[in-house]
N, C-alpha and C positions, 0 to 999 in steps of 0.2 A: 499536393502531396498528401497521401490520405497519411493519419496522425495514427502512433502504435500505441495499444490499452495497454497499461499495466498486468500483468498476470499475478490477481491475486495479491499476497504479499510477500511476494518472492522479487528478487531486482529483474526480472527478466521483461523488457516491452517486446509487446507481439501485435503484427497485422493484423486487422479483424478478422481475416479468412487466414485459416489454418489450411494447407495445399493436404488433402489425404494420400496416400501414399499406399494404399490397396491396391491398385490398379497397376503401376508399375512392377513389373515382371507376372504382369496376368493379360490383362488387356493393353497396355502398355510397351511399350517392347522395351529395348536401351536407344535406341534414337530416339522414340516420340516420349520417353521419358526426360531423356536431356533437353528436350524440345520446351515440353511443360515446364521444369525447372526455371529454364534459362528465361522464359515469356512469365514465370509468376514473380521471378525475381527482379528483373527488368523494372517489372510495376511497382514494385517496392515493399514484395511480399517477402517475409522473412521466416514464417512458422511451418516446419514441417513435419506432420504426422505419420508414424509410421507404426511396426509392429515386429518382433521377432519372427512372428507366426506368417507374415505376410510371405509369397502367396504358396503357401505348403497344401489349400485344397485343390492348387492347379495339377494334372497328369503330368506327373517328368519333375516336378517340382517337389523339393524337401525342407523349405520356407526358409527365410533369408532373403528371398530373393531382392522384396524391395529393398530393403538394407542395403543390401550389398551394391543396387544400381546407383542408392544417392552415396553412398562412401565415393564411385568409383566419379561421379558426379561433383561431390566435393573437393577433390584429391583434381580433377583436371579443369577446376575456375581457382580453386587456391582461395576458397569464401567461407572456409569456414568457420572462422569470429562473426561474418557478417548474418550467420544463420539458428536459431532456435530448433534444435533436432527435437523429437520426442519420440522413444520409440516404448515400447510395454512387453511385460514379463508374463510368463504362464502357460501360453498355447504354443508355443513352439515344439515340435514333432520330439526333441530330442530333448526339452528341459520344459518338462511339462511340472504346473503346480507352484507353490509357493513356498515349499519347504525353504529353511534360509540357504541351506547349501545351492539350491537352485537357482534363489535369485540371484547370487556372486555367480556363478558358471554361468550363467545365459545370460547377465552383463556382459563377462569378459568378451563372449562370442558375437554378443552387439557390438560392442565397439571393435573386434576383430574387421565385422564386416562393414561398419561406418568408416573405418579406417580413421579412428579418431581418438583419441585419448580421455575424451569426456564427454556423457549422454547429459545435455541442458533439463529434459525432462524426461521421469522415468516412471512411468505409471506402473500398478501393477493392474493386467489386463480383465480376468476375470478374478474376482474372490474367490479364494478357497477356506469357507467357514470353519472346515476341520485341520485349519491353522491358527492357531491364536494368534492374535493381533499383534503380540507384543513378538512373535518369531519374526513376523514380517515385517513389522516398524524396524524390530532390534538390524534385521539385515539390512534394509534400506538406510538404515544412518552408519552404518559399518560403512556402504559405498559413496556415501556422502562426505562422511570422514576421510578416505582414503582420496576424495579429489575424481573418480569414476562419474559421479552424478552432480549434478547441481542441486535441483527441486525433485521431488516426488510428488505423484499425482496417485487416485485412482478410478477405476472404472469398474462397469459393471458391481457393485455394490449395495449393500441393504445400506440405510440410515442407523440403524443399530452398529451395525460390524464401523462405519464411519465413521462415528459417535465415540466409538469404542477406542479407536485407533487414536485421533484427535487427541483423547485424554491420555492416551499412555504416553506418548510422543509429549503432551504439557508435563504431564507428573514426572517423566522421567531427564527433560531437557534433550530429548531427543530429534531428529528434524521428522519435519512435520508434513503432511500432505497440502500444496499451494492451489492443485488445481485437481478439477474433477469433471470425466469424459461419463456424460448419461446420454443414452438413448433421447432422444428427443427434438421433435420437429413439430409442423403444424399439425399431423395427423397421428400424432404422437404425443402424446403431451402428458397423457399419466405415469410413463414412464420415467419423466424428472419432478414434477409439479406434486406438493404434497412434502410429506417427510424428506426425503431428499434434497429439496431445493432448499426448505429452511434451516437444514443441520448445514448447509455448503452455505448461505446466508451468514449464520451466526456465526461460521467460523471463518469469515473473508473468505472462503474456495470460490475460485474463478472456473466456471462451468466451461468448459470446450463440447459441443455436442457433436457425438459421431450420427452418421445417417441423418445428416440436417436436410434434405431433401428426400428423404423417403426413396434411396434408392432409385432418384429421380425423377421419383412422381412429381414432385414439385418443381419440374423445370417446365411443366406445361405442354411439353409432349405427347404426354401420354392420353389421346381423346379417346371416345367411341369410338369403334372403326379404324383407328392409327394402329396401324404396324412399329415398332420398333425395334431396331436389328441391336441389342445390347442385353450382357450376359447377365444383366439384372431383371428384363422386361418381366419377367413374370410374377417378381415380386412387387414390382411397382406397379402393376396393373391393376393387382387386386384393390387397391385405393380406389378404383372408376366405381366400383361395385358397393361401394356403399353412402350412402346420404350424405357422412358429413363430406369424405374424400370430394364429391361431388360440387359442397356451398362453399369450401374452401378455393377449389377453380374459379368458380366464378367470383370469388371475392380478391383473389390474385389477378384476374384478366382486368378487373373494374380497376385495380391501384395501381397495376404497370400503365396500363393505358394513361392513366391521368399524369405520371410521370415519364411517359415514351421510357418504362424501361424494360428489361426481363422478368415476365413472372417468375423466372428462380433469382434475381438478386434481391424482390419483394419479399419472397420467401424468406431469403438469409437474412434480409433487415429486419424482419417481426422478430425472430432468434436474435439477432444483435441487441434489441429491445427491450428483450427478457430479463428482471430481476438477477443479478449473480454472471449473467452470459458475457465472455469476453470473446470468442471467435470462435462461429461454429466451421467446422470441418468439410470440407465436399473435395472432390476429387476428379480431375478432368484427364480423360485419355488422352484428347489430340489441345492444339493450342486455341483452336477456334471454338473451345468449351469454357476457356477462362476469361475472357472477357465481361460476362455475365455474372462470374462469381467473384472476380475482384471489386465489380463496381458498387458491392455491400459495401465496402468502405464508404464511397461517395451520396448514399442514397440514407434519407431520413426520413423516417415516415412520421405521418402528422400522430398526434395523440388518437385522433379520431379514426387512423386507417389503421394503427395498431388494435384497436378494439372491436374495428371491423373485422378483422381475421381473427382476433378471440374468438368472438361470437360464433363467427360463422366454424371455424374449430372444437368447438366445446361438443 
């Protein structure tokens, strides 16, 4: 039985792999959604990420959708003590921003469609700088208070605005941000690494990284010459195209090989590796996608193969 990390220092234990929840009501449908669900849970997965905004760039769609598939999800297995929700505030077509009024209405609407009385972690998605920190902390403990939220997280953020928030939330006994979703994979790495990682360091934040696979690139599909039929290939491609995207493959086929596993659960274990990282995030349309990404749990890479793939990353 793979063991659940702490998140941060909040009482919350979570799987190492966070299930992503973009996919569902996009590429997804509500069968292969309950499908995923039912096969990540099964294994002993507990952590589910999601988003208000999810999926409102789809034609036909006005976001919500994932939402609303795992409420209808939770509501017909009757598991939901057994589960860690997370879903984020800002980008939602109809409660966009961070003013305080916003983040209370686009709560309410989340858990409208979780069909839940209380969101376990509530990020807020993107910053909006022309909020002072102390609107958005002040709303965030307003929902906490009221019993709506447990933890707060955030994402997308400068280390200043972070910094900033941290201290209002200590000076004022306010609640406090426990975890924090950056950008960041093997071919990505300046986007966490740096100011960022050390202000979420100093202040226990437990790193969740969204796009821990680069949009797939790192599940090792994507070669010279390979076609791939997935609504991301083209963002994931552009990785073939440059030197490092390139010493990185080869340094993933050289450490699965040695361990007969998947170059994307090698992938998620360097991430798991990471300073601060508690469970990075990936997301599987069909069920025979999760097998490789649950098995970050079970897979430990030597000191030696972690520095491998620094290297060849940097």
């Amino acid at each position: 039985m793979t063991s659940l990390r702490k998140l941060g220092s909040s009482d919350l234990e979570v799987f190492p792999l966070a299930l992503g929840g973009n996919v569902f009501g996009w590429t997804a449908d509500e069968a292969a959604t309950f499908a995923v669900l039912d096969a990540y849970t099964a294994a002993g997965g507990n952590f589910i990420d999601t988003a208000d905004s999810y999926s409102a760039w789809v034609e036909g769609n006005s976001g919500g959708e994932s939402e609303t598939l795992i409420g209808k999800w939770l509501r017909a297995r009757g598991n939901r003590d057994d589960v860690v929700v997370a879903t984020k505030v800002s980008q939602h077509p109809d409660y966009q921003g961070l003013t305080a009024a916003n983040i209370k209405a686009a709560a309410d609407a989340s858990l409208r469609r979780l069909g839940t009385d209380h969101i376990d972690l509530y990020y807020t998605h993107f910053d909006k700088p022309e909020v002072p920190v102390e609107e958005i902390v002040g709303a965030l403990d307003e929902l906490v208070k009221a019993g709506k939220v447990r933890h707060i997280g955030a994402s997308n953020i400068s280390p200043e605005r972070l910094r900033a928030s941290l201290e209002f939330s200590d000076r004022e006994g306010l609640a406090r941000y426990v975890a924090l979703q950056p950008h960041y994979n093997l071919v990505s790495r300046d986007t966490y690494e740096g100011a960022l990682q050390e202000t979420a360091a100093e202040a226990g934040l437990a790193a969740v990284p969204y796009f821990s696979l680069a949009s797939g690139f790192l599940t090792g599909k994507y070669r010279p010459g390979a076609t791939v039929d997935s609504a991301r290939a083209e963002g994931a491609a552009k990785h073939l195209e440059t030197e490092r995207g390139r010493r990185v493959l080869v340094a993933l086929d050289e450490i699965a090989r040695a361990h007969d596993a998947e170059v994307a659960t090698v992938a998620l274990a360097w991430l798991a590796a990471q300073p601060t990282v508690a469970a990075p995030i990936a997301s599987a349309r069909t069920v025979d996608q999760l097998p490789a990404l649950l098995a970050v749990g079970g897979l430990k890479l030597t000191e030696a193969e972690v520095g491998r793939l620094t290297e060849a990353s940097a």
